[in-house]
N, CA, C and O atoms as a GROMACS GRO file, in nm:
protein
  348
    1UNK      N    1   3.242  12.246  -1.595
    1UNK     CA    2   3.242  12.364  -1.512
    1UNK      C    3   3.281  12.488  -1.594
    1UNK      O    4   3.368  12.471  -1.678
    2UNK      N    5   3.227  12.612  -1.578
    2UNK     CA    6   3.248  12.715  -1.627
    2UNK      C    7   3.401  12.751  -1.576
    2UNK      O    8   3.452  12.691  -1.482
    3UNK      N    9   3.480  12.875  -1.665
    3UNK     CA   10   3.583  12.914  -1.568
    3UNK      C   11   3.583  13.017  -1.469
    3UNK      O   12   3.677  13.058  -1.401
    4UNK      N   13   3.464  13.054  -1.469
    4UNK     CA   14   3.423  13.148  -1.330
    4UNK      C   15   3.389  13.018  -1.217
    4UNK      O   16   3.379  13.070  -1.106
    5UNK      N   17   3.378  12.936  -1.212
    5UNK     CA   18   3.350  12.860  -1.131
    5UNK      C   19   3.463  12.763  -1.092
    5UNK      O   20   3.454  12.686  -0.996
    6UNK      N   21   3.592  12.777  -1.190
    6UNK     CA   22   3.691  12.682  -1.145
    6UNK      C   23   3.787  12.779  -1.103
    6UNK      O   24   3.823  12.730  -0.996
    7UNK      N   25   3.836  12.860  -1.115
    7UNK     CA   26   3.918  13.017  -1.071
    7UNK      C   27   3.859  13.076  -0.963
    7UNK      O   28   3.773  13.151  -1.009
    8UNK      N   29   3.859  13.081  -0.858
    8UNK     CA   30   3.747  13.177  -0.750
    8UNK      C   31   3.846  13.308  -0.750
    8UNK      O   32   3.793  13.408  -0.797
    9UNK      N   33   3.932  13.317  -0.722
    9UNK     CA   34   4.036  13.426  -0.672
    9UNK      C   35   4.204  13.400  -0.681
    9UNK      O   36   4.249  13.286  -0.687
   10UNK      N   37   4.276  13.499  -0.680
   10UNK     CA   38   4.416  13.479  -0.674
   10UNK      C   39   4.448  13.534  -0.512
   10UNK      O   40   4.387  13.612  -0.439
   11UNK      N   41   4.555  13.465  -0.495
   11UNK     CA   42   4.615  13.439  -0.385
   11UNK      C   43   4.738  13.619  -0.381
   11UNK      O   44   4.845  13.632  -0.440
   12UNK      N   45   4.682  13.702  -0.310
   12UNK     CA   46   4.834  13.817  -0.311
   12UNK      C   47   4.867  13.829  -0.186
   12UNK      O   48   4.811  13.922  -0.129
   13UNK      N   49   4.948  13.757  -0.116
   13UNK     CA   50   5.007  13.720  -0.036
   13UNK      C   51   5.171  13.811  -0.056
   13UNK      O   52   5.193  13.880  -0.155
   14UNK      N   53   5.271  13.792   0.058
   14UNK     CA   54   5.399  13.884  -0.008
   14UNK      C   55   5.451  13.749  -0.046
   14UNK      O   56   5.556  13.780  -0.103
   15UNK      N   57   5.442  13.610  -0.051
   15UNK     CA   58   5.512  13.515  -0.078
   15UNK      C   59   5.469  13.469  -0.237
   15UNK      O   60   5.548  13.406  -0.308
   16UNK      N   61   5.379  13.496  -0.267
   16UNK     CA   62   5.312  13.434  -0.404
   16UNK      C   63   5.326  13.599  -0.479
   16UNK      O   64   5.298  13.595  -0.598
   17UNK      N   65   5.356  13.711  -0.438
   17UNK     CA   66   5.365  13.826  -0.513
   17UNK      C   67   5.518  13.827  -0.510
   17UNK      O   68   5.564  13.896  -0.601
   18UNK      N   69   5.595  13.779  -0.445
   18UNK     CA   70   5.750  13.754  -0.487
   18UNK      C   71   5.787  13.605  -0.587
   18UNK      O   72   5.877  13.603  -0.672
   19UNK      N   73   5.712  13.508  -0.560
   19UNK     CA   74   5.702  13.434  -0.674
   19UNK      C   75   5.670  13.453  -0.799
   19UNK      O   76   5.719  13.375  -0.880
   20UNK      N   77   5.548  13.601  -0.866
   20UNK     CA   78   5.490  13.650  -0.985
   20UNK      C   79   5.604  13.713  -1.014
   20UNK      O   80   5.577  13.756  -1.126
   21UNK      N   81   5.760  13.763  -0.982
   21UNK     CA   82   5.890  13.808  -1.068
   21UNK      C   83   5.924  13.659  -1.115
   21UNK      O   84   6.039  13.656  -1.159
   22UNK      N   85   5.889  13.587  -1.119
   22UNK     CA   86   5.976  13.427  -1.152
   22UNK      C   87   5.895  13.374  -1.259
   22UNK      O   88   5.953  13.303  -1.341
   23UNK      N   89   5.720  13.405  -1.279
   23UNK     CA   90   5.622  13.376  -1.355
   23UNK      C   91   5.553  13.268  -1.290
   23UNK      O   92   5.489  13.197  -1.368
   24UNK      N   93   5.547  13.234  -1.160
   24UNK     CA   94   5.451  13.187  -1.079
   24UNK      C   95   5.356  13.234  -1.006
   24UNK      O   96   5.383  13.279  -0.894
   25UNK      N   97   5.203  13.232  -1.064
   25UNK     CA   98   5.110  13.301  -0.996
   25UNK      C   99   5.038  13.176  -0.925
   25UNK      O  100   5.032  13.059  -0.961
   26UNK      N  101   4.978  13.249  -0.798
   26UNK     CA  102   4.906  13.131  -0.740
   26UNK      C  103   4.750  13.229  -0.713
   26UNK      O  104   4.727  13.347  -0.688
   27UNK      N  105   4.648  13.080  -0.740
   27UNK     CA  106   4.472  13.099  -0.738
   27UNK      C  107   4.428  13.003  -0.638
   27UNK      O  108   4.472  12.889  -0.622
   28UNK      N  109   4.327  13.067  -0.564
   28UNK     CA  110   4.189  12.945  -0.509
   28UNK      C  111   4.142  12.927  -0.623
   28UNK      O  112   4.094  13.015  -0.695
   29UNK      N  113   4.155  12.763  -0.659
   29UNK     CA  114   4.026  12.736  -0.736
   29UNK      C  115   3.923  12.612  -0.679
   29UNK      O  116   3.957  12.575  -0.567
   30UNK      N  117   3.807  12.544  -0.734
   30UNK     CA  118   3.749  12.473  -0.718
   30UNK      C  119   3.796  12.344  -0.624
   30UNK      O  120   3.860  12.259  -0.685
   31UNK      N  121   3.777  12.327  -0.517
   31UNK     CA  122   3.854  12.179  -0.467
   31UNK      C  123   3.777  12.050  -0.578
   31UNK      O  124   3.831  11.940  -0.558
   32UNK      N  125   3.681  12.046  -0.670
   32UNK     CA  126   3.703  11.934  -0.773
   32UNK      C  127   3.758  11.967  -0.887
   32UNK      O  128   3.790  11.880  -0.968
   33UNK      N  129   3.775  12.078  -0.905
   33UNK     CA  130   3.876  12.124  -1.065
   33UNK      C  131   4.018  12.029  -1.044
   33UNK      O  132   4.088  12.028  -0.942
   34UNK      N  133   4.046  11.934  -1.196
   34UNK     CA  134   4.169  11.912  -1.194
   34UNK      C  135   4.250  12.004  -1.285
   34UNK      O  136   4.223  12.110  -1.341
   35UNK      N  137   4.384  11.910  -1.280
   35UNK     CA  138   4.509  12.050  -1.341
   35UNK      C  139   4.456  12.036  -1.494
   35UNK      O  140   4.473  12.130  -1.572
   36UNK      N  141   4.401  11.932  -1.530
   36UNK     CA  142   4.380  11.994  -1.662
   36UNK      C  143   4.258  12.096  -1.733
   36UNK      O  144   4.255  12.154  -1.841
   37UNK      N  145   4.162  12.089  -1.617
   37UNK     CA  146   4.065  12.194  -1.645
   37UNK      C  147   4.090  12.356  -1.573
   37UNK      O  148   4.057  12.465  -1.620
   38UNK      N  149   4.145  12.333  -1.473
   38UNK     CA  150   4.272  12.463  -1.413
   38UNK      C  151   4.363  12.523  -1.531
   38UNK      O  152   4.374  12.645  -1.538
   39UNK      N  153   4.430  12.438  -1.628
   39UNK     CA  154   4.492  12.447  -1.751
   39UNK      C  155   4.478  12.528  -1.864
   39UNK      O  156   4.554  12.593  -1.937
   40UNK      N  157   4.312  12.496  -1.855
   40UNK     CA  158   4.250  12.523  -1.987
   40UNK      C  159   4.188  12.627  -1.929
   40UNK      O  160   4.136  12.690  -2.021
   41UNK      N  161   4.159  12.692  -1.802
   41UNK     CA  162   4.073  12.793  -1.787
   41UNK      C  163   4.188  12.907  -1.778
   41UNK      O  164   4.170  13.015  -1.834
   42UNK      N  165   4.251  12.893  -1.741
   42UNK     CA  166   4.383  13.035  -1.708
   42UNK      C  167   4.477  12.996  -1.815
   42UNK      O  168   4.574  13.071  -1.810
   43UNK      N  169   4.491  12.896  -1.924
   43UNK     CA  170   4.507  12.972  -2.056
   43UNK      C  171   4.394  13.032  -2.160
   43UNK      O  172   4.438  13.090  -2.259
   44UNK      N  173   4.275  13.025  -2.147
   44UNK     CA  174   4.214  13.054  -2.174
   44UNK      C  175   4.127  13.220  -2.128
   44UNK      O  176   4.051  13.288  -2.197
   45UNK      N  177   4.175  13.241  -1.993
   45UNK     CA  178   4.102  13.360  -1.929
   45UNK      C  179   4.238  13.463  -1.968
   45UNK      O  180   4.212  13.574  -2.014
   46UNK      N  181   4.393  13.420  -1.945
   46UNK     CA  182   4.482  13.485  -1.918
   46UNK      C  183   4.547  13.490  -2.069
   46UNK      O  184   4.608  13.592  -2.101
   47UNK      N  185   4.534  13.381  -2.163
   47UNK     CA  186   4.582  13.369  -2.298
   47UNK      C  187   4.736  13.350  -2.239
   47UNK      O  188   4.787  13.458  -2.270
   48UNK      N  189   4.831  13.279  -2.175
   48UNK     CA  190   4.943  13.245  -2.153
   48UNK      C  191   4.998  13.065  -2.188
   48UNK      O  192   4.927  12.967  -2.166
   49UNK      N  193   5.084  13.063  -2.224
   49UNK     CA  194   5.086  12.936  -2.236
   49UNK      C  195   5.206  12.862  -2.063
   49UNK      O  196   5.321  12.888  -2.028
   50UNK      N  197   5.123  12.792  -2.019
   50UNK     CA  198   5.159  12.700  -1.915
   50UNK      C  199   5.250  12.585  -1.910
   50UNK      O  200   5.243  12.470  -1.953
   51UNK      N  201   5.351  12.664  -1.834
   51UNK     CA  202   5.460  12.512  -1.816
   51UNK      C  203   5.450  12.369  -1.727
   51UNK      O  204   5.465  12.254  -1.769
   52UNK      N  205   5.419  12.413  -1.587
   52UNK     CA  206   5.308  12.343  -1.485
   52UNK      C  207   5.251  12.368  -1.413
   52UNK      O  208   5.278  12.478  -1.363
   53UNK      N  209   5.150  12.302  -1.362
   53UNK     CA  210   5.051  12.321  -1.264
   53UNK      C  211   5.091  12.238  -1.113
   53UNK      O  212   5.112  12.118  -1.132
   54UNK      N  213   5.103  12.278  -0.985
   54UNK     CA  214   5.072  12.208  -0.860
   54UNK      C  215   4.979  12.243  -0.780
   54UNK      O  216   4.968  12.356  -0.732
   55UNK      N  217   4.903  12.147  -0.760
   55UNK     CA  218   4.811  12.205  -0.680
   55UNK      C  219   4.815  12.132  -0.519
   55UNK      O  220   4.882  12.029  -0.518
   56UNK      N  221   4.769  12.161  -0.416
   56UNK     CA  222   4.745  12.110  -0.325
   56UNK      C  223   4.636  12.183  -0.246
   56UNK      O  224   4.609  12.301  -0.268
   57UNK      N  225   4.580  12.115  -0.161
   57UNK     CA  226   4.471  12.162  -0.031
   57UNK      C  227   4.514  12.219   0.071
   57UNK      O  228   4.625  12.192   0.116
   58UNK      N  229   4.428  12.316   0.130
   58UNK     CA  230   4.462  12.396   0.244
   58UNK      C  231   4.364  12.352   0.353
   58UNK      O  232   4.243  12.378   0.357
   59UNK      N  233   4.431  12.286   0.433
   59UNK     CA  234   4.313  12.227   0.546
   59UNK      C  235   4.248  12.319   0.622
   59UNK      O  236   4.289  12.424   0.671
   60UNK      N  237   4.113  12.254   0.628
   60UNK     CA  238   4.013  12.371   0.725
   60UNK      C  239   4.097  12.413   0.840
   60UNK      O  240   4.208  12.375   0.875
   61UNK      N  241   3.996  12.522   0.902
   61UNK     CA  242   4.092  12.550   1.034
   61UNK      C  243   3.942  12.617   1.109
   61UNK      O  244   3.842  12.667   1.057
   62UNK      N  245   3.973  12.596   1.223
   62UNK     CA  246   3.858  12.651   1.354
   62UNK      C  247   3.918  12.818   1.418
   62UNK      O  248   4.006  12.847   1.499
   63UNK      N  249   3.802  12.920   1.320
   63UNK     CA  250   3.837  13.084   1.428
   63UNK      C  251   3.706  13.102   1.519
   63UNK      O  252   3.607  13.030   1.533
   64UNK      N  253   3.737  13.198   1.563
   64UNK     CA  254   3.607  13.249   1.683
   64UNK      C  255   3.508  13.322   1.588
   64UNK      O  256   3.549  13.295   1.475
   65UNK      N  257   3.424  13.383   1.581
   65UNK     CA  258   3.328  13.494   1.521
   65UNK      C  259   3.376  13.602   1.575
   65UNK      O  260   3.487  13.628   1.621
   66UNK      N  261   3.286  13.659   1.566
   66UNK     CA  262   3.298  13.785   1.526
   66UNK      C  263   3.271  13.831   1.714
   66UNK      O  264   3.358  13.908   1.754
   67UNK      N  265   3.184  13.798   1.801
   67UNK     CA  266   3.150  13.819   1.880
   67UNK      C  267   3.208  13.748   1.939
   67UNK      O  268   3.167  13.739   2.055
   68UNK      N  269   3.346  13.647   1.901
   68UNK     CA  270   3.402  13.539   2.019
   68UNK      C  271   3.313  13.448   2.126
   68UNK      O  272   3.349  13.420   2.241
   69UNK      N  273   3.179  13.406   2.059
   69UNK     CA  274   3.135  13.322   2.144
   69UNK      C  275   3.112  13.220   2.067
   69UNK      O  276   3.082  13.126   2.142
   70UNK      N  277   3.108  13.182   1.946
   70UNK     CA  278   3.117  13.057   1.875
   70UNK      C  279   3.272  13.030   1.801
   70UNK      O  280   3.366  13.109   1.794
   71UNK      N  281   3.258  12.870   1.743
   71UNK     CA  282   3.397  12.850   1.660
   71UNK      C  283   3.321  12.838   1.580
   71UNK      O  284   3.210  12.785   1.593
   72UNK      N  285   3.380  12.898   1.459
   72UNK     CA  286   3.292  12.858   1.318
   72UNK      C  287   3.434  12.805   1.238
   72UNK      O  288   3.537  12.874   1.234
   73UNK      N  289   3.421  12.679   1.178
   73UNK     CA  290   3.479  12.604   1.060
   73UNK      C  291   3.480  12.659   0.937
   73UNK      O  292   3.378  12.685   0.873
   74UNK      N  293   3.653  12.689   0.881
   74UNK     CA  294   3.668  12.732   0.818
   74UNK      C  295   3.616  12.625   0.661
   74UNK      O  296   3.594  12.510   0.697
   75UNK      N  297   3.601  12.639   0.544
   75UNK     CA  298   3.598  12.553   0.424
   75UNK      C  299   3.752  12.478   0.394
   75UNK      O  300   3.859  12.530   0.426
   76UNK      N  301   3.738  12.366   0.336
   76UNK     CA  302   3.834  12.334   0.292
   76UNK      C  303   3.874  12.373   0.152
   76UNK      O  304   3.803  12.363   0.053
   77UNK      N  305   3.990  12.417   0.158
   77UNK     CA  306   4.022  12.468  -0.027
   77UNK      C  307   4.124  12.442  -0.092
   77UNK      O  308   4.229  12.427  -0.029
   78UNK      N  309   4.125  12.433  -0.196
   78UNK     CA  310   4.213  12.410  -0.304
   78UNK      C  311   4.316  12.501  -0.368
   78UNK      O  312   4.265  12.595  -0.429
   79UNK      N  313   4.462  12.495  -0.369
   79UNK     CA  314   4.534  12.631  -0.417
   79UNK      C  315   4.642  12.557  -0.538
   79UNK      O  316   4.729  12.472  -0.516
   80UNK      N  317   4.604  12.618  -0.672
   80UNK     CA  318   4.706  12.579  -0.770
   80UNK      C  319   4.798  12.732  -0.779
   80UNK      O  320   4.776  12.852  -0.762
   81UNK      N  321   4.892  12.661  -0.810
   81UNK     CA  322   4.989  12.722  -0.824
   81UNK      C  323   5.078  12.708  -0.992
   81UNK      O  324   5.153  12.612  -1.013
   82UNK      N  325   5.066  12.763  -1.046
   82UNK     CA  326   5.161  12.761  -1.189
   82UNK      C  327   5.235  12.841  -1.260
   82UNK      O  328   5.220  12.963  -1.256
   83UNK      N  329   5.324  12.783  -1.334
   83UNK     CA  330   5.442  12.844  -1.400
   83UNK      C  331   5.401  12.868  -1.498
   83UNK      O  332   5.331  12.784  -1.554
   84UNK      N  333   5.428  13.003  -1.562
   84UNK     CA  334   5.414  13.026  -1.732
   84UNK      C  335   5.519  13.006  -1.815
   84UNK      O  336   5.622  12.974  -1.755
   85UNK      N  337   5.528  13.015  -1.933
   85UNK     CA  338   5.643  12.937  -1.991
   85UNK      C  339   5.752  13.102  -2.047
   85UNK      O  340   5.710  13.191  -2.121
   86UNK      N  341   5.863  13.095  -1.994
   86UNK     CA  342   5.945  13.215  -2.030
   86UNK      C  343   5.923  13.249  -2.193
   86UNK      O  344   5.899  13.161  -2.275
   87UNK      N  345   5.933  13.381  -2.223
   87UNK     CA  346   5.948  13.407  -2.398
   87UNK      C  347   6.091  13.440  -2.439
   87UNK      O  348   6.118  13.460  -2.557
   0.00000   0.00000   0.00000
């Protein structure tokens, strides 16, 4: 997998932007990317060296549209979360 394809987006939330003072940033990436290709792409995109990786899934969830007359199913996704290593 490319690393545009295992990285989709970062997570800026106020809980994961109070975690980035500690050196924990959190990304959507790929739900088949593992931590070691997660690893190699955000040291590689970001040039940081990585202490660990956790990742876990965010279960689908059911909203209304836009017009509130259907439920449309959300995707299921993947969110790593990792530490960089202090200097």
């Amino acid at each position: 997998m490319k690393i545009s394809d295992i990285l989709i987006k970062p997570i800026t939330t106020e809980k994961s932007l109070k975690d980035s003072t500690q050196g924990k940033y959190t990304f959507i990436v790929h739900p088949r990317a593992n931590k070691l290709e997660i690893k190699k792409a955000i040291m590689k995109l970001y040039k940081v060296e990585i202490q660990s990786i956790n990742t876990n899934f965010i279960r689908s969830k059911n909203k209304l549209s836009k017009g509130r007359k259907q439920i449309e199913k959300r995707p299921l996704q993947k969110k790593a979360i990792f530490t960089t290593k202090n200097k």
